[in-house]
C-alpha atoms as a printed R data frame, in Angstrom:
   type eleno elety resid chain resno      x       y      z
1  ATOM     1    CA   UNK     A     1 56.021 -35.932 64.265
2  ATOM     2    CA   UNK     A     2 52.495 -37.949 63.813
3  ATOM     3    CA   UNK     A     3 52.407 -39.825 60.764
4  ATOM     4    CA   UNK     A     4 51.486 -37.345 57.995
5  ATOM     5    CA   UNK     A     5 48.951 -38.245 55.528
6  ATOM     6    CA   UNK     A     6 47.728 -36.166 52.475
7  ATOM     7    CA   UNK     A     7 44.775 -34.258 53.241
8  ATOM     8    CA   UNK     A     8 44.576 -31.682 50.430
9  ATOM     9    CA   UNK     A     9 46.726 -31.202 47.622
10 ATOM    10    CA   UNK     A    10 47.430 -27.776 45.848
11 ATOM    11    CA   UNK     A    11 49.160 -27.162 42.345
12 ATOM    12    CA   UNK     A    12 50.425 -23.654 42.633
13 ATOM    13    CA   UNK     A    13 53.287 -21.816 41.215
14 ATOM    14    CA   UNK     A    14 52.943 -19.670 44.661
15 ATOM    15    CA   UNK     A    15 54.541 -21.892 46.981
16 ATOM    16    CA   UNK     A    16 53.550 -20.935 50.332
17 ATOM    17    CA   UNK     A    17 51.869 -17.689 51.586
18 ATOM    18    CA   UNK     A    18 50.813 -17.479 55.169
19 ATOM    19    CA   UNK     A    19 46.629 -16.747 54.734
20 ATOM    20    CA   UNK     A    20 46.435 -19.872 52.455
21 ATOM    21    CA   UNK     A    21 48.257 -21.946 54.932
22 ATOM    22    CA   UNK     A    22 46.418 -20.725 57.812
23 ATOM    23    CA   UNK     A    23 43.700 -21.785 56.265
24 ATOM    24    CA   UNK     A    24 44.310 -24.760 54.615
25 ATOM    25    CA   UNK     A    25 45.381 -25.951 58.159
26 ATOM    26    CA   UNK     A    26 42.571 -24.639 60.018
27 ATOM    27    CA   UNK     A    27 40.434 -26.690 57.789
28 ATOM    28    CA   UNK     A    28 41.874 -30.236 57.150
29 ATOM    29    CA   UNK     A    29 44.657 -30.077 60.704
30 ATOM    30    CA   UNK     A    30 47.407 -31.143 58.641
31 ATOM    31    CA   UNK     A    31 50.807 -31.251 60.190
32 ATOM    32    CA   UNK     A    32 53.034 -30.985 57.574
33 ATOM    33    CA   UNK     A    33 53.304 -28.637 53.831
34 ATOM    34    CA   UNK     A    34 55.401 -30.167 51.113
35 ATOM    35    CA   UNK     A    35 56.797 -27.756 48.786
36 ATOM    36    CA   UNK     A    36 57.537 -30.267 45.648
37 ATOM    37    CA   UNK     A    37 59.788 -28.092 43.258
38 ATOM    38    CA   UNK     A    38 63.160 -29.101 42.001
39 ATOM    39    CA   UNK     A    39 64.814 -25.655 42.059
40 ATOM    40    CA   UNK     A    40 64.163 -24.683 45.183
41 ATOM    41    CA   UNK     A    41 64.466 -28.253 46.464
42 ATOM    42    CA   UNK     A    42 68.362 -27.551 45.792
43 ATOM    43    CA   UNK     A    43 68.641 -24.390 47.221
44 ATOM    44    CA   UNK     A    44 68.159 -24.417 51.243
45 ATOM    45    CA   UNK     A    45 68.421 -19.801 51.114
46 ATOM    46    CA   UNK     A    46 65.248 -20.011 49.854
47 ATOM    47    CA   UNK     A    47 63.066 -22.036 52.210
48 ATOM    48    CA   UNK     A    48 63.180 -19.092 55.242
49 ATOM    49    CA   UNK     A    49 60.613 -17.131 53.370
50 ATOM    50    CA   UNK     A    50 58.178 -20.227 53.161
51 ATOM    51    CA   UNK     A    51 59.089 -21.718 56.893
52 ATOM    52    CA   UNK     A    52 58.373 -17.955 58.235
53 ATOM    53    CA   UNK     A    53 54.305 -18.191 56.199
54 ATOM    54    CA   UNK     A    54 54.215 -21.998 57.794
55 ATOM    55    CA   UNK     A    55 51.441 -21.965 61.194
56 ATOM    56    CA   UNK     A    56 53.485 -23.028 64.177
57 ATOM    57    CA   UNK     A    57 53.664 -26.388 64.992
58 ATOM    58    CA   UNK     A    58 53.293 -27.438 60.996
59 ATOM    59    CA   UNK     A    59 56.109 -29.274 59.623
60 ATOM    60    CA   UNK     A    60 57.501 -27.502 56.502
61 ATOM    61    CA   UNK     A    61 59.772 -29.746 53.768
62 ATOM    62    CA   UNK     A    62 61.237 -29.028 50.211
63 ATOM    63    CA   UNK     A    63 61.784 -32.122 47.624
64 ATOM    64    CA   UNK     A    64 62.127 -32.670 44.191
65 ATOM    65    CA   UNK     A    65 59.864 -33.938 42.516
66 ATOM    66    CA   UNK     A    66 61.843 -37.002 41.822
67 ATOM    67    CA   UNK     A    67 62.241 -37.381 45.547
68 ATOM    68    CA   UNK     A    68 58.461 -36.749 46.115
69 ATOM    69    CA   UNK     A    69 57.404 -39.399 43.483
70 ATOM    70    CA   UNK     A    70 60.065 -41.786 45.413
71 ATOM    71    CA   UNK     A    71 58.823 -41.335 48.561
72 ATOM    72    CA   UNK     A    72 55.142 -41.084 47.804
73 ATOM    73    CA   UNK     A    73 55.323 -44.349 46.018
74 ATOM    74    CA   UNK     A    74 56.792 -46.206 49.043
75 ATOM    75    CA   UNK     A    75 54.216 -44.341 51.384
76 ATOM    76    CA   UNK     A    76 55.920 -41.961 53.767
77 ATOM    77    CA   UNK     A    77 57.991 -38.982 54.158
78 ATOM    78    CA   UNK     A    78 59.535 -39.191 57.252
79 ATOM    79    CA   UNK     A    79 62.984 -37.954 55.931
80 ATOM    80    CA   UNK     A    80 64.571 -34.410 56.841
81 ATOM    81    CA   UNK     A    81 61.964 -32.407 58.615
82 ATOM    82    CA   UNK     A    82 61.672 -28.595 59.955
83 ATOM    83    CA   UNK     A    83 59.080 -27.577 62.356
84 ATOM    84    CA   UNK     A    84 58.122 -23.685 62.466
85 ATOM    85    CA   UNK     A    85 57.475 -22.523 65.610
């Protein structure tokens, strides 16, 4: 995976839903959608729905937002990736 770097940032109790990303992506390229929400962070049966709405080739990953403010601080997120596609 190319270094990913944050091109657009959403606050959305949504989560992912394939016509945003689609077009998100089509506008900024990114490579990679962070889902940043503690419950579903926990509970791996409910990232399929999200990873299915994900464009292929697009990283998808699910943190906490502790985890998120840890990793964003120290400038990466190369930990525990899924691709779609």
């Amino acid at each position: 995976m190319a270094q990913p770097k944050i091109l657009l940032t959403r606050i959305d109790d949504r989560f992912i839903y394939g016509q945003d990303v689609e077009l998100w992506n089509e506008a900024v390229g990114s490579n990679l959608v962070l889902i940043v929400n503690d419950e579903i962070a926990a509970d791996s049966r409910k990232w399929a729905p999200m990873r299915v709405a994900t464009p292929e080739g697009v990283w998808t990953r699910f943190f906490s937002v502790q985890r998120t403010v840890d990793i964003t601080h120290h400038g990466g997120v190369a930990h525990g990736c899924t691709r779609a596609g």
